[in-house]
N, C-alpha and C positions, 0 to 999 in steps of 0.2 A: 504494500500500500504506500503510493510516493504524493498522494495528496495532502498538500496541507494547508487548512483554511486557518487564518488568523487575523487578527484584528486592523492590519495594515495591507490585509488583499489575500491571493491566492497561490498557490505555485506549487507545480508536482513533475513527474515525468510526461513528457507526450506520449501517445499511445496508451494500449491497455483496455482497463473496463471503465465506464462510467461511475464518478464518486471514487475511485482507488487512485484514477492518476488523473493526468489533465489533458482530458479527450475534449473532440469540439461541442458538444453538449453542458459540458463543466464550463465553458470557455461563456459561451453563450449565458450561463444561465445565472453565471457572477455579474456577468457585462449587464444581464438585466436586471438582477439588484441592486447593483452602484448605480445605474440608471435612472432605474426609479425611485431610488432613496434619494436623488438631485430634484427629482422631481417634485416628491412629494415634500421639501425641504425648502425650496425656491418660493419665491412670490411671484414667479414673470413664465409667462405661457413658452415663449422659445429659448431652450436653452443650448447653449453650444460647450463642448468638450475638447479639450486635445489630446490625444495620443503620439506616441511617439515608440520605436523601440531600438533595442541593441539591435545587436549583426547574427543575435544566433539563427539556427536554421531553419527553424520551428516557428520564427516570428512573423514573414509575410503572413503564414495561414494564421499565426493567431489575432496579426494587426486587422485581418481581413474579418474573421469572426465577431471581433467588437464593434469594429466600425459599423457593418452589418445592422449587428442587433441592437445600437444604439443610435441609427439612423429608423431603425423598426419602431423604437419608443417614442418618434419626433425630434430626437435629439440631434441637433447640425453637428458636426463633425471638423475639426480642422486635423490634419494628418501630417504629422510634423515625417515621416518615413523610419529613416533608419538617424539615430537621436543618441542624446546621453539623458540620463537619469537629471543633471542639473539644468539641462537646454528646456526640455518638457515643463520644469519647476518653474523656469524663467519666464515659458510664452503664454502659460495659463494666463497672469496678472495681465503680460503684455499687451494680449489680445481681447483681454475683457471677458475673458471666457469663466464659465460656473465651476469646471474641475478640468483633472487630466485622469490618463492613465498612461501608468509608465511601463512596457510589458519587456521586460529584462527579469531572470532568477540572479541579478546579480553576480557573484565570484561561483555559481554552481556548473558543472558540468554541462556540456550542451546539449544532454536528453532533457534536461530540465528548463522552463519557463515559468514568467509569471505574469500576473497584473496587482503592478501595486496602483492603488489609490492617491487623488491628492486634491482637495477643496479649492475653495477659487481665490488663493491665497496663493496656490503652487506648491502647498508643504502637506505634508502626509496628514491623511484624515485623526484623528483622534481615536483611543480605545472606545469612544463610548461609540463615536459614529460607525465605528467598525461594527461593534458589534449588532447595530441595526443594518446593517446592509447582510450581514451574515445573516440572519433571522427571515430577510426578505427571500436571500436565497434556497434557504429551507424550505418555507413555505410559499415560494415559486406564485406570490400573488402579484403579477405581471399584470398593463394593461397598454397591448403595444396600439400603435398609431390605425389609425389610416390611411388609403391610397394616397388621398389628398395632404396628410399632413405627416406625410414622410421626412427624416431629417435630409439637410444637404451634404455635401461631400465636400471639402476643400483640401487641396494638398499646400501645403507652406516650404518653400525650399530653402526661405533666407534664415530661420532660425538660429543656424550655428552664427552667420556674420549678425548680427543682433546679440544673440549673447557675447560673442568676442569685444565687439563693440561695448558693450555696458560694463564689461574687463577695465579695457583700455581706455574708460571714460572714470576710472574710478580714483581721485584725488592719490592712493596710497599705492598705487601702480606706474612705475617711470620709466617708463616706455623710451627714453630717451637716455636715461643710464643704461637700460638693458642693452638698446642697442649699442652704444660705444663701448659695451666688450665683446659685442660679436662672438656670444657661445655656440660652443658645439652642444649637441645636444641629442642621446641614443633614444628613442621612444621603442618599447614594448610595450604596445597596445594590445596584444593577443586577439589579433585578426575580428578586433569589435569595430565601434564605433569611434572610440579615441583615435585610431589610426587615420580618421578622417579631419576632427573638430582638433585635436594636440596639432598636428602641422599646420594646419589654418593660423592657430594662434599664436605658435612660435614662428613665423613668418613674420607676420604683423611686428611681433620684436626685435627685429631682426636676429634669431639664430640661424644655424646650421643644422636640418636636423637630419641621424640619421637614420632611418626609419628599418624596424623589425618586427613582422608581424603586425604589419598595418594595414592588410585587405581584406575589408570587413565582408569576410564571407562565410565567418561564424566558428570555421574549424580549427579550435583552438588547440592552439602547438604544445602548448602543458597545463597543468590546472592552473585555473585561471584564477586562483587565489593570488595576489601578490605579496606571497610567504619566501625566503630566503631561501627553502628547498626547491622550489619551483624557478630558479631566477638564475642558473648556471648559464643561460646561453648571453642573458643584458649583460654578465657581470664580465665574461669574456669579450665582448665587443667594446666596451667601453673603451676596456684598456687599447683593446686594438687601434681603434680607430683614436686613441689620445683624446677623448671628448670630455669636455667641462664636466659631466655630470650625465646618469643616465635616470630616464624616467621607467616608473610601471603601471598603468592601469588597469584597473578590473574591465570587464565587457562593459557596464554601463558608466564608470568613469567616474564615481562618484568617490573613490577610494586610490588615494596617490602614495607609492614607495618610491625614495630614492635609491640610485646607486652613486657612492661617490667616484671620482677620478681613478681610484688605485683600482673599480672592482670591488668594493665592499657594501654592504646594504649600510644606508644614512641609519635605517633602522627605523622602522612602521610607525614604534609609537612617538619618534622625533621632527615624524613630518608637523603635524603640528605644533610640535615647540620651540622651530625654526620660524616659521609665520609668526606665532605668537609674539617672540622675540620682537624683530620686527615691529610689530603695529605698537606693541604694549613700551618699547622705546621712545614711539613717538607719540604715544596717548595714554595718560594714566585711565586704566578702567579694570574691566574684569573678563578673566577666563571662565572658561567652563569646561569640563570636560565627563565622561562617566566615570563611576566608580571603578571601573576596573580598568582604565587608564594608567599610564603614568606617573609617578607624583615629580618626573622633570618639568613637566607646566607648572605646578603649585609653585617649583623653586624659581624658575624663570620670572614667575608674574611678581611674585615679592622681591626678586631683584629690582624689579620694575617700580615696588612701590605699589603694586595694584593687585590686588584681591584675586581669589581661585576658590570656585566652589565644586561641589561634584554631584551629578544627579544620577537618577536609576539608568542601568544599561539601558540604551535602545536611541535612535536617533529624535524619537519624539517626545522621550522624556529628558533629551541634552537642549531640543528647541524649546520646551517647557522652559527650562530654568534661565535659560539665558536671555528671554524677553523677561523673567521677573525681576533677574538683576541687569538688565541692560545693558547685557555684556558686550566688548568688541570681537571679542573673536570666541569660537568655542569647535568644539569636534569630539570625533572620537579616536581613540587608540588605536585603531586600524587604519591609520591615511585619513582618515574624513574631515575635512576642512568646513566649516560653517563660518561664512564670515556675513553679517545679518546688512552691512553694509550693500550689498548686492543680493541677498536673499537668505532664505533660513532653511539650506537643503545642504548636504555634503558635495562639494560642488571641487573637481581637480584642477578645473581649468584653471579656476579664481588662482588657486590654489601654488600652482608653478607661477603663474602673475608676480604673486606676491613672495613668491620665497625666489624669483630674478629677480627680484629687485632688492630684497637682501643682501643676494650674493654680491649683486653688480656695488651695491653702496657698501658693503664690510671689506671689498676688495681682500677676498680670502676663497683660497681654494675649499673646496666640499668638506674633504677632510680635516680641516683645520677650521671650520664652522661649526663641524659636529663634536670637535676634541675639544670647543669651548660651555660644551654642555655636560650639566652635572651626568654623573654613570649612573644609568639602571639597568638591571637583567629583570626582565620576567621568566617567570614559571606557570605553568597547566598543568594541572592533575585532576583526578573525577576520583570518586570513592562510591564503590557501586554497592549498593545495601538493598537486605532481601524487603522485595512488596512493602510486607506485614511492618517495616520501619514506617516509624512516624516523623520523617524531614524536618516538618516545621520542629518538632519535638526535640531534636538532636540541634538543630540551630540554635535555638532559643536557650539551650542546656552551653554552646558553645560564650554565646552572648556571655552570660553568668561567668559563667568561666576565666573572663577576660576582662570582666567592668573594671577594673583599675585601670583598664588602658583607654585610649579613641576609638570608639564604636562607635558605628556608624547600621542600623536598621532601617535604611532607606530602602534598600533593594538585596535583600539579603542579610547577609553578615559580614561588615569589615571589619576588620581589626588594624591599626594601624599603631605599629611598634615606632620609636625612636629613628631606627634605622632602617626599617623593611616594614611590609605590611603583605596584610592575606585578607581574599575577597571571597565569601563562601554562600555561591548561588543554587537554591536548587534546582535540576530540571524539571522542565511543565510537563512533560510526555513519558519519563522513566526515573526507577528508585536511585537517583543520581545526585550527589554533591558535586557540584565543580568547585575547582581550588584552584585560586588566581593568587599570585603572589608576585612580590618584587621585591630587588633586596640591592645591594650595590656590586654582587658577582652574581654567575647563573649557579654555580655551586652553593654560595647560602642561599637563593630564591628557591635552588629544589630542595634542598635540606630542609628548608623551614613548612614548605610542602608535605615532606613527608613527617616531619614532625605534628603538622595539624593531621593529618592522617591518624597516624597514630594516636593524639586527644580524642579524635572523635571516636576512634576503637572502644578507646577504655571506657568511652560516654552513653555505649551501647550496652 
């Protein structure tokens, strides 16, 4: 069973049986929940939508299917084509339109697709909205159009120069330092859509770029996570080809890794603490990031002078917190940039913008940008425990266990030592504790790992 409904949309394998994976009846029958949950939500009789998708394989048919069945509902249509996950976020508002849908599985292998959701704001619908459109789809209470009052069709092709453009228009982007160092620049787009929208926009800055795995034809050359295991062929080229710096994005682009100049990962959870840097240099304000981030932002932003909070994993409880503190920049620990200055999505493009114009004004090579940042290793470990355990029960025993120290029950259990800290989430689907931890080597982050392991044994 590779279906999975959740409160930010849909996404399974293609093929299969209906309700197990994501065949075109699953495809259609979400499309006409989010549909009609616009509808029945709206004040105004004609409402318009945008879509857009990655490069995987799966996506014409499934762009085809929504369009479809929310043209069936009367809903007009603009069809952004083959898109990133930030481009879509950006044209909803632009266009005046009621929502989107963004149909990318994100960093998942290419039997797998989706459709996420997004309000006429351009940012992911809410847990509670979700869960009303889920509800609609259960009980399949549809009421499509008429002949006469069928939605329209429009294709939109300028959206990537519109988004570049509102880049390149953004006071904290200098476009004019980037260009007088003339970088080189590797892109590993993994044959998505960045392979399209990454060279558009380092053009505009004037780099070099040199392009791998950039023909969005879906079939992607390794797993399209941009994890350090996956990253042997950028990290080789860079050095080949002497390039300033090498990039990686996910299929829909919403998630940026660096490579520096020698061949080494900048390291996932640094992309944002390089931006940070950056912005929080030249504007006292506040970070954000989640719980199971790095705590190199926290040390950054008080270098700064400026505040760092942490919200529950997920990207729409990181955009939660950072409209309530009115933060300038926020993300997550995977690449995801959120700079609300331009929008409130994880957005790469922004993202390289603003860490060339870092690089260009520190007048420092990669590595020597990233040797100016405090050291953190993380660690991952899960603790699998039979059914009959009771999770919340053994969290809450862990909670006690540590009150002397910084707890955090925001979104789990944090515990955060002096030197190190450990994040302890349970999973939604199975008898699972995850163990996130971080420490100043990767040998204390797993050590300290297995030592909460071991607490939670003896807590059983």
């Amino acid at each position: 069973m590779s279906l999975i409904k959740s409160i930010s949309g849909i996404r399974g394998t293609i093929g299969g049986k209906v309700n197990d994976n994501l065949t075109p009846l699953d495809v259609v029958k979400f499309a006409s929940a989010f549909g009609t949950w616009l509808q029945n939500n709206k004040n105004k009789k004609n409402l318009t939508l945008v879509i857009g998708r990655d490069a995987r394989i799966s996506g014409g048919m499934v762009s085809s299917l929504v369009a479809a069945t929310l043209q069936g509902l009367g809903i007009d249509i603009v069809d952004l084509g083959l898109s990133t996950t930030p481009t879509v976020e950006i044209m909803v508002p632009e266009l005046n339109a009621d929502g989107g849908i963004i149909l990318t599985a994100s960093h998942n292998p290419k039997q797998w697709n989706a459709l996420k959701l997004l309000n006429d704001k351009g940012e992911f619908i809410s847990g509670e909205n979700g869960a009303d459109v889920l509800a609609l789809a259960e009980s399949e209470d549809f009421n499509y159009a008429e002949v006469d009052d069928l939605g329209q069709y429009t294709i939109r092709d300028d959206a990537f120069d519109i988004h570049i453009q509102q880049i390149l228009d953004l006071p904290m982007v200098d476009a004019e330092a980037i260009k007088a160092k003339k970088f080189k620049v590797v892109l590993d787009a993994v044959n998505s859509t960045g392979g399209i929208a990454i060279p558009m926009l380092l053009d505009k800055l004037g780099c070099e770029t040199v392009k791998l795995y950039c023909e969005p034809n879906g079939q992607f050359p390794h797993n399209p996570e941009p994890l350090k295991e996956h990253l042997g062929d950028i990290c080789e080229l860079v050095k080949k080809e002497n390039a300033d710096f090498g990039v990686v994005v996910d299929p829909d682009v919403d998630r940026l890794a660096l490579i520096d100049e020698k061949g080494e990962m900048f390291g996932e959870e640094y992309t944002l603490v390089a931006v940070a840097d950056y912005l929080l240099k030249n504007k006292n304000g506040v970070a954000v990031s989640n719980l199971s981030s790095s705590r190199a932002l926290r040390d950054v932003a008080q270098s700064h002078n400026s505040e760092y909070f942490a919200s529950a994993v997920g990207e729409v409880n990181v955009v939660t917190l950072m409209k309530e503190k009115n933060a300038v920049i926020g993300g997550e620990g995977n690449g995801g940039i959120i700079y609300p200055d331009l929008h409130y999505g994880r957005d790469s493009l922004v993202g390289i913008a603003l860490f060339l114009t870092h690089l260009a004004k520190e007048n420092k090579t990669v590595s020597e940008l990233r040797a100016g940042y405090p050291g953190y290793f993380m660690g991952k470990k899960k603790i699998e425990l039979t059914p009959e355990i009771n999770v919340d029960d053994i969290l809450s025993k862990m909670e006690k266990e540590y009150q002397n120290e910084d707890v955090s029950t925001v979104d789990g259990v944090k515990i955060d030592f002096e030197n190190n800290w450990v994040h302890l989430r349970k999973s939604n689907t199975e008898p699972i504790i995850r163990i996130y931890t971080e420490a100043k080597s990767q040998e204390e982050a797993d050590q300290l790992g297995d030592d909460i392991i071991a607490k939670i044994k003896s807590l059983i």
